[in-house]
LUMFIMAR-556580 format. One record per residue (C-alpha): residue in three letters; x, y, z. Coordinates in nm, 4 decimals, always signed. Layout:
N
["ALA" [X Y Z]]
...
This chain:
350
["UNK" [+8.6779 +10.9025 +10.3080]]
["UNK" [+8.7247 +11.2581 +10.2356]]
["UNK" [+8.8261 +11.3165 +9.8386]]
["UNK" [+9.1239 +11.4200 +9.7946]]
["UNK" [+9.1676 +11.7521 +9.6920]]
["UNK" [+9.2997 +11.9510 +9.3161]]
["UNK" [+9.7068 +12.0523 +9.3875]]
["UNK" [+9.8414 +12.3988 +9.2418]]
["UNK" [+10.2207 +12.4432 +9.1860]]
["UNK" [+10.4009 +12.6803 +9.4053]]
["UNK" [+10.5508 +13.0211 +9.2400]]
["UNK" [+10.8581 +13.2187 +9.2980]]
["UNK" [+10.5918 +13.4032 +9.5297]]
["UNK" [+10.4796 +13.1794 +9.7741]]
["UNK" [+10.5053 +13.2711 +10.1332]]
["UNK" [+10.7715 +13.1286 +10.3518]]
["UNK" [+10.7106 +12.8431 +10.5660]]
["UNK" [+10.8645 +12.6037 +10.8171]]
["UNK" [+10.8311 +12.2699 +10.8199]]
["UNK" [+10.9445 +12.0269 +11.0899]]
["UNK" [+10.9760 +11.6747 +10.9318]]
["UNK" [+10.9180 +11.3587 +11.1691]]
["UNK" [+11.2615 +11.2119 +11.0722]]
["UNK" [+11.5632 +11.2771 +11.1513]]
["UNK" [+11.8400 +11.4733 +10.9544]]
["UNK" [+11.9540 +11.2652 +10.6600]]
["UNK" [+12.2442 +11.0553 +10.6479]]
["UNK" [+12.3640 +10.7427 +10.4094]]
["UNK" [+12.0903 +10.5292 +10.5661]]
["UNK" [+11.8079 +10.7545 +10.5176]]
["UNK" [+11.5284 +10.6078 +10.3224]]
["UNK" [+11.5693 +10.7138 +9.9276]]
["UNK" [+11.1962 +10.8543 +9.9395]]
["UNK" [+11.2690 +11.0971 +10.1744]]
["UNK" [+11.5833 +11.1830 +10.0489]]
["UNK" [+11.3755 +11.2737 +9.7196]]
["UNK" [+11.1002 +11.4649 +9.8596]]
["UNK" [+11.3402 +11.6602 +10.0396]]
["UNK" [+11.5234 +11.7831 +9.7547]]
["UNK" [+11.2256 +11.8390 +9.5428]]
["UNK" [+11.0317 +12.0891 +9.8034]]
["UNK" [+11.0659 +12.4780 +9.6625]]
["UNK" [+11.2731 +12.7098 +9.8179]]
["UNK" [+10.9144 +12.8811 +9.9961]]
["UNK" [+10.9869 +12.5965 +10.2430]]
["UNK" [+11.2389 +12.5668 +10.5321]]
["UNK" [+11.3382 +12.2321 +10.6280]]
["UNK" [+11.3845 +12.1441 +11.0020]]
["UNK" [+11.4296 +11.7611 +11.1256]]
["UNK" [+11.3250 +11.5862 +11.3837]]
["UNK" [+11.4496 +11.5825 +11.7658]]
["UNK" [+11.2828 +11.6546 +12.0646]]
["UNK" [+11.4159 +11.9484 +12.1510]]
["UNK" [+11.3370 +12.1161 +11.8280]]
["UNK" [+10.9909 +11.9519 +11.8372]]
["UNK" [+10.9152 +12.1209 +12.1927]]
["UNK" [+11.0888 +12.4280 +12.1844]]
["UNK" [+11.1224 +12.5905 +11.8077]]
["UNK" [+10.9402 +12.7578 +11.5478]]
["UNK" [+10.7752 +12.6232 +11.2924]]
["UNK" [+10.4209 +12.6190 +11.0929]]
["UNK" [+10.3605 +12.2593 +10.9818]]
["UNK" [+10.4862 +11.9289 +11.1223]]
["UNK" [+10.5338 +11.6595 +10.8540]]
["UNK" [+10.5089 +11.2787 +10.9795]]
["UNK" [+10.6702 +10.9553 +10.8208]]
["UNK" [+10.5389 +10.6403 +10.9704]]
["UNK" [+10.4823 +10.7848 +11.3295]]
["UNK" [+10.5321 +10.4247 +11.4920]]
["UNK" [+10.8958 +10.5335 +11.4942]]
["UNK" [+10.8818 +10.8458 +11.6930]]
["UNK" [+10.7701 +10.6160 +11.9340]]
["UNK" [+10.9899 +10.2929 +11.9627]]
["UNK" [+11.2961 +10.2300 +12.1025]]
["UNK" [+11.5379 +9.8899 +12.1303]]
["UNK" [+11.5127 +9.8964 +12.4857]]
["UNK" [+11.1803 +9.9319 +12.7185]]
["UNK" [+11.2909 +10.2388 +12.9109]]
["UNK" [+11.4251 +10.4071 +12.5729]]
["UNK" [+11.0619 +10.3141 +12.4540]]
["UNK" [+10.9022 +10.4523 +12.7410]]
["UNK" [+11.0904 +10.7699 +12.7471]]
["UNK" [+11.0434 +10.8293 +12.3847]]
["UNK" [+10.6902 +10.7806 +12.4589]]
["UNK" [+10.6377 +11.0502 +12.7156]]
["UNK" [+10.8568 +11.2991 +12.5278]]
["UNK" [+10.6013 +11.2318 +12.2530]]
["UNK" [+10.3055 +11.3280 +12.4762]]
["UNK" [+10.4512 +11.6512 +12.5294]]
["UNK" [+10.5023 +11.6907 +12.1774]]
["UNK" [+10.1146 +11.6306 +12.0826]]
["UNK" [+10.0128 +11.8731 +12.3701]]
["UNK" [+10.2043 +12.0940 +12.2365]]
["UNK" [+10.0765 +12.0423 +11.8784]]
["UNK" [+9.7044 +12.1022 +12.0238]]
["UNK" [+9.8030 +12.3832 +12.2222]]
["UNK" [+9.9542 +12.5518 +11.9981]]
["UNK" [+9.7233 +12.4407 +11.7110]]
["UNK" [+10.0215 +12.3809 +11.4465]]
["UNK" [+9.8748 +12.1537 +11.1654]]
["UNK" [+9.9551 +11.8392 +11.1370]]
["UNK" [+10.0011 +11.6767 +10.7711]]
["UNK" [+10.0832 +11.2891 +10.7808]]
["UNK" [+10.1514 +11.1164 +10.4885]]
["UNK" [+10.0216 +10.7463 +10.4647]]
["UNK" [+10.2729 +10.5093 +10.3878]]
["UNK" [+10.0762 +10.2486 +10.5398]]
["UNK" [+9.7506 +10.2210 +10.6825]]
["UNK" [+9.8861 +10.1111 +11.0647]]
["UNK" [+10.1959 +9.9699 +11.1918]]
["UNK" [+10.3086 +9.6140 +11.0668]]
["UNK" [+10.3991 +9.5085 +11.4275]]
["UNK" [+10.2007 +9.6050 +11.7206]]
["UNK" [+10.3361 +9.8328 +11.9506]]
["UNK" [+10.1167 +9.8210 +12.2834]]
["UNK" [+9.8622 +9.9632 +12.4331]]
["UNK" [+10.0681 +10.3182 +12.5331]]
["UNK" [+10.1634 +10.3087 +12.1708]]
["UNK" [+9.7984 +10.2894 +12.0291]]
["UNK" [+9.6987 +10.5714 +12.1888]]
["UNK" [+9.9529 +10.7942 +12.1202]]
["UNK" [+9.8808 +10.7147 +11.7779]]
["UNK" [+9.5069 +10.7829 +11.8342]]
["UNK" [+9.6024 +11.0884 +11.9503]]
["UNK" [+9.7955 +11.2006 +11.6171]]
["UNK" [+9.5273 +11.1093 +11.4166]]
["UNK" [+9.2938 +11.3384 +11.5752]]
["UNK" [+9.5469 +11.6047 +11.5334]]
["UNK" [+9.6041 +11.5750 +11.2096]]
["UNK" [+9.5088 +11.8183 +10.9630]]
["UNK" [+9.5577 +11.6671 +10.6051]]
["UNK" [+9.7252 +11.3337 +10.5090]]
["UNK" [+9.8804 +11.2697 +10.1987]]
["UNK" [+9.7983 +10.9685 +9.9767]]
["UNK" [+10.0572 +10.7913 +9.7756]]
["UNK" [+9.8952 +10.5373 +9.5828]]
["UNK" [+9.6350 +10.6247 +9.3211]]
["UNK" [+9.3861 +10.3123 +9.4221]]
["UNK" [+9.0448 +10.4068 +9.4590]]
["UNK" [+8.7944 +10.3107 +9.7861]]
["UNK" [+9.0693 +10.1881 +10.0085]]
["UNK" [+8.9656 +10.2970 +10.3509]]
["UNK" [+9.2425 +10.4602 +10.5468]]
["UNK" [+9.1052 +10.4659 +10.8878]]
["UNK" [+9.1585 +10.8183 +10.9183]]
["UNK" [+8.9772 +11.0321 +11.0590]]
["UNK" [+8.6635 +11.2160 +10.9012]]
["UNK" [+8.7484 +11.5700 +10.9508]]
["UNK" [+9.1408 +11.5360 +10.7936]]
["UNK" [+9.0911 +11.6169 +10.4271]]
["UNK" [+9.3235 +11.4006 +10.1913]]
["UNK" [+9.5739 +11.5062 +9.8798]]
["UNK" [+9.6579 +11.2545 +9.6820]]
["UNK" [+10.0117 +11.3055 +9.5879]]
["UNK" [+10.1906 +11.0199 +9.4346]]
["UNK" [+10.4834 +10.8516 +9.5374]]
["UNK" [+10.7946 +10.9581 +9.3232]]
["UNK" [+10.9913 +10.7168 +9.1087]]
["UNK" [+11.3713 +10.6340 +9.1554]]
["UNK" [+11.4738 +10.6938 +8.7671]]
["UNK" [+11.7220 +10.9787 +8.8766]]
["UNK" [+11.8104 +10.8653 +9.2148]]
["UNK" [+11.9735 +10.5777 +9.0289]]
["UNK" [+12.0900 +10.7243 +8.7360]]
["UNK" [+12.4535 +10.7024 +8.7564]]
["UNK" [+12.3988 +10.3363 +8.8673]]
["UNK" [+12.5387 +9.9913 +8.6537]]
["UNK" [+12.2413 +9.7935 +8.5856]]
["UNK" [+12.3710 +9.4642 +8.4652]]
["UNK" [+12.1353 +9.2897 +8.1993]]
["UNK" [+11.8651 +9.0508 +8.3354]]
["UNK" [+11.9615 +8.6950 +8.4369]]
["UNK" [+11.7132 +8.4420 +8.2836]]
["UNK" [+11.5297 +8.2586 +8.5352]]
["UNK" [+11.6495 +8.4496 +8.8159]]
["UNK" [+11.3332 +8.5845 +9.0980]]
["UNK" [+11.4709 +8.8563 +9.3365]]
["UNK" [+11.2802 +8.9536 +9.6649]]
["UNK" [+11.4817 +9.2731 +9.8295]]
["UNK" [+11.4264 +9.5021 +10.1102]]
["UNK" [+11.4237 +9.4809 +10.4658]]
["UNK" [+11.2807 +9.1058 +10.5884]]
["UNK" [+10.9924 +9.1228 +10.7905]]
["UNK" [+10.7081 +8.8956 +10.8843]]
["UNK" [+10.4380 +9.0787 +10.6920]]
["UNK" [+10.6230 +9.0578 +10.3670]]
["UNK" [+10.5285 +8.6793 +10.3137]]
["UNK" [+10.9152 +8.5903 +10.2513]]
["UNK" [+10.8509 +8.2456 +10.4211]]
["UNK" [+10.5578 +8.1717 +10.1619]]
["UNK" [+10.7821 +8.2650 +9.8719]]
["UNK" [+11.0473 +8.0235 +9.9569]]
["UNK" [+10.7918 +7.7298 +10.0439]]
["UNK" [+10.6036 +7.8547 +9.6990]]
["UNK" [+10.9693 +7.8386 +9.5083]]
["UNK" [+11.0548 +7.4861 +9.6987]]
["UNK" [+10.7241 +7.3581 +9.4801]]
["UNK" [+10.8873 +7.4655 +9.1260]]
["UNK" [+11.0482 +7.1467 +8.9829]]
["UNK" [+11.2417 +7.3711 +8.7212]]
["UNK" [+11.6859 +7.3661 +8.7684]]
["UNK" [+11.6740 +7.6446 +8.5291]]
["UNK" [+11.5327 +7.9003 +8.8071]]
["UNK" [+11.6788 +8.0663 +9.0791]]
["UNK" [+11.5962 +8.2579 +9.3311]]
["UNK" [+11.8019 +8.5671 +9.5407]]
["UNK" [+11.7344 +8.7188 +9.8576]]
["UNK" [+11.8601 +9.0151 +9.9427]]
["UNK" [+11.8130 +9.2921 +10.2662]]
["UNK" [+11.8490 +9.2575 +10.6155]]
["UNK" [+11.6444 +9.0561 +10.8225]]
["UNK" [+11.4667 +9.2223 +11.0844]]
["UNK" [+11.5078 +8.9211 +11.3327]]
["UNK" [+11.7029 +8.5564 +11.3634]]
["UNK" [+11.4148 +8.4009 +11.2791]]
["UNK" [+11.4017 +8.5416 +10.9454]]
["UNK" [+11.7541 +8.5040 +10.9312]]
["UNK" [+11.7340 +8.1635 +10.9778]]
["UNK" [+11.4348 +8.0778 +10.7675]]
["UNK" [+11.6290 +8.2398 +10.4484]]
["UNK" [+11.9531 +8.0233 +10.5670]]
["UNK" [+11.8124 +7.7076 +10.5784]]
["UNK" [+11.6148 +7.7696 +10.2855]]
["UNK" [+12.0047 +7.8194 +10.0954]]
["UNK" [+12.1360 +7.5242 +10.2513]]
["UNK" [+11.8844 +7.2883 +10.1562]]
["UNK" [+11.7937 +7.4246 +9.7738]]
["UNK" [+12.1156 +7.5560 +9.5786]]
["UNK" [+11.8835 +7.7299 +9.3594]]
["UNK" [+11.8739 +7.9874 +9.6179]]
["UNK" [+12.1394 +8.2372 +9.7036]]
["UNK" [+12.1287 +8.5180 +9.9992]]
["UNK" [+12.2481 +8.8508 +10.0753]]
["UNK" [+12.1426 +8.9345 +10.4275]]
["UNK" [+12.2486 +9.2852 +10.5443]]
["UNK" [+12.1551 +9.6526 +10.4341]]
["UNK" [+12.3174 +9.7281 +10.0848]]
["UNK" [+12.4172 +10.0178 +9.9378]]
["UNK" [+12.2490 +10.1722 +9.5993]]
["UNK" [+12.5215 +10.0011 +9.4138]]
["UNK" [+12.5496 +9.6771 +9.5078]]
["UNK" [+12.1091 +9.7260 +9.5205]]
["UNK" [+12.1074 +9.8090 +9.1243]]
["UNK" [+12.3318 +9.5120 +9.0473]]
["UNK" [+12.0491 +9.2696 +9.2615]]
["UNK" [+11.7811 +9.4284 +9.0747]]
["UNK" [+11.9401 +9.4371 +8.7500]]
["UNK" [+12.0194 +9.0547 +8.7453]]
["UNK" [+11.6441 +8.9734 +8.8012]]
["UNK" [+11.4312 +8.8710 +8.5606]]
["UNK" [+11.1378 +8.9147 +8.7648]]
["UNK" [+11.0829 +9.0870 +9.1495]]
["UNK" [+10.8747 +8.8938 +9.3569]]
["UNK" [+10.6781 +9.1206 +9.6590]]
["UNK" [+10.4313 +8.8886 +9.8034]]
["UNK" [+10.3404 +9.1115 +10.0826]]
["UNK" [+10.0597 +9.0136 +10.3361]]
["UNK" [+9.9843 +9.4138 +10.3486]]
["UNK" [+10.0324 +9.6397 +10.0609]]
["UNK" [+9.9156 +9.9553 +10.0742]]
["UNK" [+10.2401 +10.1364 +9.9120]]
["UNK" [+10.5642 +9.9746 +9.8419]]
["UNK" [+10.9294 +10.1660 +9.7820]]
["UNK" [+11.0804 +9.8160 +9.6738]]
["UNK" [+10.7974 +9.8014 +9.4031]]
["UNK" [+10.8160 +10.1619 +9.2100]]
["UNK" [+11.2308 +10.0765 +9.2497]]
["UNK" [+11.2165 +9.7906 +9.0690]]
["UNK" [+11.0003 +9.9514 +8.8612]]
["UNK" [+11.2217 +10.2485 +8.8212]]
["UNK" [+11.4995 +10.0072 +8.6955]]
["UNK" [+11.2945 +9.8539 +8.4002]]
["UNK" [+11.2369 +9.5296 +8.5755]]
["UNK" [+10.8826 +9.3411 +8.6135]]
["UNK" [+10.7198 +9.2446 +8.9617]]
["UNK" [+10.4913 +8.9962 +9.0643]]
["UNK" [+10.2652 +9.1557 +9.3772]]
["UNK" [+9.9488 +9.0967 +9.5490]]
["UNK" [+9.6116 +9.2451 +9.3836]]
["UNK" [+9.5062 +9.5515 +9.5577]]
["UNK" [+9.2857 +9.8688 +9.4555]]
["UNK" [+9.6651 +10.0691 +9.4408]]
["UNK" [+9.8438 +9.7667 +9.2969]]
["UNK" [+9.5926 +9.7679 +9.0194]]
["UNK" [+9.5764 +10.1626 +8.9873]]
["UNK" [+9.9795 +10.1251 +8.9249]]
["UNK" [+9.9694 +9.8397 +8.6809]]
["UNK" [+9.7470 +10.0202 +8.4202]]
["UNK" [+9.9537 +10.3449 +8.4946]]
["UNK" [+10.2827 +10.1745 +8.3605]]
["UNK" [+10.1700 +9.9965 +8.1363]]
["UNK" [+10.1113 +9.6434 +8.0094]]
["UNK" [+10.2928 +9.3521 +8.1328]]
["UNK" [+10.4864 +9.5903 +8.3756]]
["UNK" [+10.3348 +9.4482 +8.7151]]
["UNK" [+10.1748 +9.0897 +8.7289]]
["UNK" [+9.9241 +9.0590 +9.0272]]
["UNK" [+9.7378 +8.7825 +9.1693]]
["UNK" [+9.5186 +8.6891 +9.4326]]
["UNK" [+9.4915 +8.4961 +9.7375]]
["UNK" [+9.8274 +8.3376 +9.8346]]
["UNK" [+10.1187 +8.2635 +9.6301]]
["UNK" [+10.1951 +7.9598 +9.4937]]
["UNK" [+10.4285 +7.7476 +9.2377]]
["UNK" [+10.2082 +7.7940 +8.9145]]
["UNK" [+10.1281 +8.1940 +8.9910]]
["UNK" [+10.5353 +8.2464 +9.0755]]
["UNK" [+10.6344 +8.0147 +8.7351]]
["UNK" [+10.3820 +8.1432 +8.5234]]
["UNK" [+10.4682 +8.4690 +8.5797]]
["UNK" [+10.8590 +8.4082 +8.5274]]
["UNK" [+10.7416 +8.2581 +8.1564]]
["UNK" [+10.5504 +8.5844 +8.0905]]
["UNK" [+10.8890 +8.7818 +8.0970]]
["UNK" [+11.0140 +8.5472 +7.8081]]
["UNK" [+11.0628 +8.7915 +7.4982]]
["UNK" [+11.0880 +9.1379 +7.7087]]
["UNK" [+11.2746 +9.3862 +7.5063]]
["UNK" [+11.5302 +9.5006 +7.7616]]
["UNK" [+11.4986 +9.8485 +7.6087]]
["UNK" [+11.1748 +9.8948 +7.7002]]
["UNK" [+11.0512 +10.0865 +8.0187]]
["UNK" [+10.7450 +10.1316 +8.2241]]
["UNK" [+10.5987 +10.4546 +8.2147]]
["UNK" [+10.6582 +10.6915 +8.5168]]
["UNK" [+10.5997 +11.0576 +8.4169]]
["UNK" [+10.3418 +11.1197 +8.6532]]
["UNK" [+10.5546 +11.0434 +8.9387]]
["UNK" [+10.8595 +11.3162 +8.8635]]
["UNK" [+10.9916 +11.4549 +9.1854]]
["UNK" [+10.9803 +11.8013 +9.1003]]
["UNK" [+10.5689 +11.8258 +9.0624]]
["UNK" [+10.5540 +11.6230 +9.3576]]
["UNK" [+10.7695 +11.8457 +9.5452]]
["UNK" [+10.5307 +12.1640 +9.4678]]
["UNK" [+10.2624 +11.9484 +9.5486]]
["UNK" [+10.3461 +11.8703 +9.8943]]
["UNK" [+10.4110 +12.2591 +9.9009]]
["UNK" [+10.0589 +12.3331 +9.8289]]
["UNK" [+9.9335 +12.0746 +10.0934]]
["UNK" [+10.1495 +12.2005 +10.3310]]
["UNK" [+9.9288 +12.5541 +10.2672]]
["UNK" [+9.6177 +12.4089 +10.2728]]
["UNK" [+9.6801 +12.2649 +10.6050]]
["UNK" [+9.7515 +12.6298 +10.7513]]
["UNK" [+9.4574 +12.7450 +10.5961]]
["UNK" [+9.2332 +12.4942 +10.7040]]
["UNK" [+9.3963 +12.4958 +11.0524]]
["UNK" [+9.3412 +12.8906 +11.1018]]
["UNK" [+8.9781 +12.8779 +10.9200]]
């Protein structure tokens, strides 16, 4: 893997540039990070979002991409396939017209396979892409990108400000949250069958986020009917109503199969509350960043004993204490993508 690369801050002197991000323009559904980032780039840089008119057809210097997958999917198989060719275009005019490509690594592949058309497509990108941007701070985690796209490591930001204004009730005892949107790779299943095993009346467990299909949906109902220790909110909630979840826990449980980088677990985070997650090299990177007793990790699958001895480790907390997040303020990481978004041009022209 190519080491990532020292970031400079931009100055009131910068050039100009034009970036074209891989999402769409922001709304009230548009993921918080992104919301973030975009408010934290310098005034040197001119937003554009996505669509596939502007993608073919106007100016601009760098194109920014957010889990790619997306420019490529659609609920329907002609919508899919459509999207799909307009995407073509869009990389042949990327290598044609040799404007860089930075892609930032939220993940190191899609969580659900898209199909062979899709694969490629996403080949494709990769060999087009200039620099990627690292959010976790983990150390020899292979990314599966290509040799000759040099990496920046740029954090991901915290959400202390986005949820400033918020009401963060005081911590329930006993009470194990899991939010987020409910897919198969976030191992909700195994944390319901792990919280079945705990014996204890005094814990409780919540569920909150939209399931991604019935079969989630169903797996989180049944799991309510037949244990009243565990409650369910399932549909997309708004920053309020998510603050209250989160404040109420006493621990958040994230037993992902795949963790490269999680929102959910620099939110809770962001909020003052522990989480229980899966060791990995970022994982570990972010629990001796924060600080002690911050983020519990453990390996192998979850089970009764890991999810109730973690629960007992929170006995005591001082609920005025918080985890330390200073090296992931918005504004430094907004000059930072600002530099990487130079280097690119630079090492796309060179």
């Amino acid at each position: 893997m190519t080491a990532a690369h020292p970031l400079t801050v931009a100055t009131p002197a910068s050039p100009r540039i034009t970036v074209l991000q891989s999402t769409g323009r922001p709304d009230d559904t548009t993921n918080p990070y992104l919301m973030q980032l975009f408010g934290a780039l310098p005034p040197a840089v001119e937003l554009r979002y996505f669509s596939i008119r502007d993608a073919l057809l106007s100016r601009y210097d760098v194109f920014h991409v957010h889990w790619p997958e997306y420019l490529l999917r659609h609920d329907t198989w002609l919508g899919t396939a459509a999207k799909q060719v307009c995407m073509f275009l869009v990389l042949l005019r990327l290598w044609a017209m040799r404007i860089p490509v930075v892609r930032t690594l939220h993940n190191l592949r899609p969580h659900e396979d898209g199909g062979r058309r899709e694969r490629a497509l996403l080949a494709w990108l990769d060999r087009l892409t200039t620099r990627r941007i690292r959010i976790d701070a983990g150390a020899g985690n292979d990314d599966g990108a290509p040799a000759q796209a040099a990496a920046d490591t740029i954090l991901h930001g915290h959400y202390c400000d986005w949820f400033a204004t918020a009401e963060v009730p005081a911590s329930v005892l006993g009470r194990l949250l899991h939010f987020g949107l409910l897919r198969p790779y976030k191992g909700v299943e195994g944390l319901l069958a792990s919280f079945h095993d705990i014996a204890d009346g005094d814990i409780s467990l919540r569920i909150v986020g939209n399931p991604a299909s019935a079969t989630m949906r169903e797996a989180v109902q049944a799991a309510c009917s037949h244990d009243p220790r565990v409650g369910a909110l399932l549909q997309y909630v708004d920053n309020d109503v998510l603050a209250h979840e989160i404040g109420q826990a006493q621990l958040v449980v994230l037993p992902y199969r795949q963790m490269l980088n999680s929102g959910a677990l620099l939110l809770a985070l962001s909020l003052a509350r522990p989480v229980l997650a899966p060791w990995s090299g970022a994982n570990a990177a972010i629990a001796e960043e924060v600080g002690e007793g911050w983020l519990t990790l453990y390996r192998g699958e979850l089970d009764a004993a890991t999810l109730a001895a973690a629960l007992r480790r929170q006995a005591g907390r001082d609920p005025r204490a918080r985890p330390d997040l200073s090296r992931r303020d918005w504004p430094t990481l907004g000059a930072q993508h600002y530099d990487s978004y130079l280097r690119a041009l630079h090492d796309m022209r060179r």
